[in-house]
Every structure is written in structure tokens, then in C-alpha cells.
N, C-alpha and C positions, 0 to 999 in steps of 0.2 A: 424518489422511487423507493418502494420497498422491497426486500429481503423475500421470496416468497421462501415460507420454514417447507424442510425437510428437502427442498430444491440446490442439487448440487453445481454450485456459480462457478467453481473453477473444475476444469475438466480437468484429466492425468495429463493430456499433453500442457497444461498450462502449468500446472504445479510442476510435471517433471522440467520445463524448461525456467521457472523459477529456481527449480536447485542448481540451476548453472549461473546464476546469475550474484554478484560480489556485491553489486550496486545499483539502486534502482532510482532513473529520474521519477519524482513525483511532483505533480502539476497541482496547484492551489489558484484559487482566486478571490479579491478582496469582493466586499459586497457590492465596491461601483466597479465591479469588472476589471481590474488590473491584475495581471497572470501574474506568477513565479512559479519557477523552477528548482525544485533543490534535488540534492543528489543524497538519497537514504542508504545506509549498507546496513542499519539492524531491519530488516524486514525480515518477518517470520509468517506461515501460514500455523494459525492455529486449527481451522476444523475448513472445510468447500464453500464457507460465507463468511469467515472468520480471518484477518490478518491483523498483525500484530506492527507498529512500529514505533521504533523510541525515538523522542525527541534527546539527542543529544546537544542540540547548537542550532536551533529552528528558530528561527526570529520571525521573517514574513510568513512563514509557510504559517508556524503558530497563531500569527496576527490574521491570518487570512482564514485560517480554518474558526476560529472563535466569530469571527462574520457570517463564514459561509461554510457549514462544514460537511463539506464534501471535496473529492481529493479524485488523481486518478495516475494511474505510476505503470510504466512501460515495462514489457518482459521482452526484450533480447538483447544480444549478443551474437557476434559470428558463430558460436556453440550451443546456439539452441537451431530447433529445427522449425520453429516457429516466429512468430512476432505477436504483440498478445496488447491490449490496453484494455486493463483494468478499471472500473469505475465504484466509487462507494461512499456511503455515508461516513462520516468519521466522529469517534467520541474521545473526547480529550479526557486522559485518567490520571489523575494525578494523587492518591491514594488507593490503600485498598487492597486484598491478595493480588487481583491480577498485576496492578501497578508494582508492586513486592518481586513480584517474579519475574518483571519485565525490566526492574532492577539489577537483579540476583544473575540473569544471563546479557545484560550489556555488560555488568563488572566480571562475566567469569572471561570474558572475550578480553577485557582491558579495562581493570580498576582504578582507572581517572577517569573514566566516561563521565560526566554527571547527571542521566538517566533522568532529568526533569519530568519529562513526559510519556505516557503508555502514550498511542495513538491508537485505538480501536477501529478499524474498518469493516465497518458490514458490507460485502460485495453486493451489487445491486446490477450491471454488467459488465460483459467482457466482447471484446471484438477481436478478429481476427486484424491485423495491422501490417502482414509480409503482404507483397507486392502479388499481382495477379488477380482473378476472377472474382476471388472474396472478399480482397480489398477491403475493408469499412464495414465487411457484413457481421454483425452482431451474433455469436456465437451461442450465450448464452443470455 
């Protein structure tokens, strides 16, 4: 799916309920369909179609994204007021300013990180995920 440009993918209540969030599961799958799960805490939003994450210690998820690279990673916690699942293309960065920078803030957090990988996600959609009426219904 693509990106429609200048169309904003993530709403305030999804980004304000990602700044509550320390840790995000993110869902990969290999090309014959076998899932994994790992558990992200450098996630960052860069721009409403833009997210940002460092491969710190990604083995399958990296392995499955180079097959199939598309990803999709859950926004709650008891302190959001929402529940959110994200969907998006992914580009694996491993040189380059933006890789540089996405170096520079995993080591200013904790400089043993080893920052192998930018992970670029172009958001493509989002669903509402908390319990009730909208259930499953596609938000953006």
C-alpha cells in the first residue's frame, strides 16, 4: 500500500498516546508467513507518515523485514486513552545522515547501544484496536 503524500496517517490522539508508550510490540513476518514479535523501545515519530526505529539486537525481525518489508507495532498501555495498530512499509538504513542521527540519539539514551539499523516506516494504516463499536475499524 502506499503513503498517500501530504495525507496525515497518524492522528494527535495516536501520537499523543504514543508519547505514553516506553515500549512497542512490533509484528514482522518472514516471506512463507511465519509471524514474530519483538519488543522496540527506540521508536520515534518523525513527521504524520514518518517513524523512526533502531535496530538495536533485531535478528528475526531484521531477517523477516529483508523478505517482506512491511511491519506493524501496537500503541497501548493502561495510560493511553486509546489502542492504536499501526501499519507500514519499512526501509532498512544502514548508512547515511538519517542513519547518523538515529545513531547519535540511541547512544545519547545509552552509549553501548550498537545502533546497527535505522528502520524507516512509511505509515500506510492505522486502526482503532480498544474494545467496542470500532473495534477493527480503520481510522486512517
Amino acid at each position: 500500500m502506499q503513503t498517500t503524500i501530504g495525507v496525515s496517517m497518524l492522528t494527535q490522539d495516536v501520537k499523543d498516546d504514543m508519547g505514553k508508550i516506553k515500549a512497542f510490540p512490533v509484528a514482522t513476518s518472514s516471506s512463507g508467513g511465519e509471524p514474530n514479535i519483538n519488543v522496540v523501545g527506540l521508536l520515534k515519530i518523525i513527521d504524520d507518515q514518518t517513524i523512526w526505529m533502531v535496530d538495536n539486537f533485531m535478528d528475526k525481525t531484521l531477517s523477516n523485514l529483508k523478505e517482506r518489508p512491511r511491519a506493524s507495532f501496537l500503541v497501548w498501555n493502561a495510560d493511553t486513552k486509546g489502542a492504536w495498530q499501526v501499519k507500514g512499509d519499512v526501509e532498512i538504513v544502514s548508512s547515511g545522515e538519517d542513519y547518523q542521527k538515529a545513531r547519535e540519539w540511541a547512544h545519547s539514551l545509552r552509549d553501548t547501544l550498537p545502533a546497527k539499523n535505522l528502520l524507516v516506516m512509511k505509515v500506510t494504516e492505522v486502526y482503532n484496536v480498544k474494545s467496542g463499536p470500532d473495534a477493527g475499524k480503520r481510522i486512517v
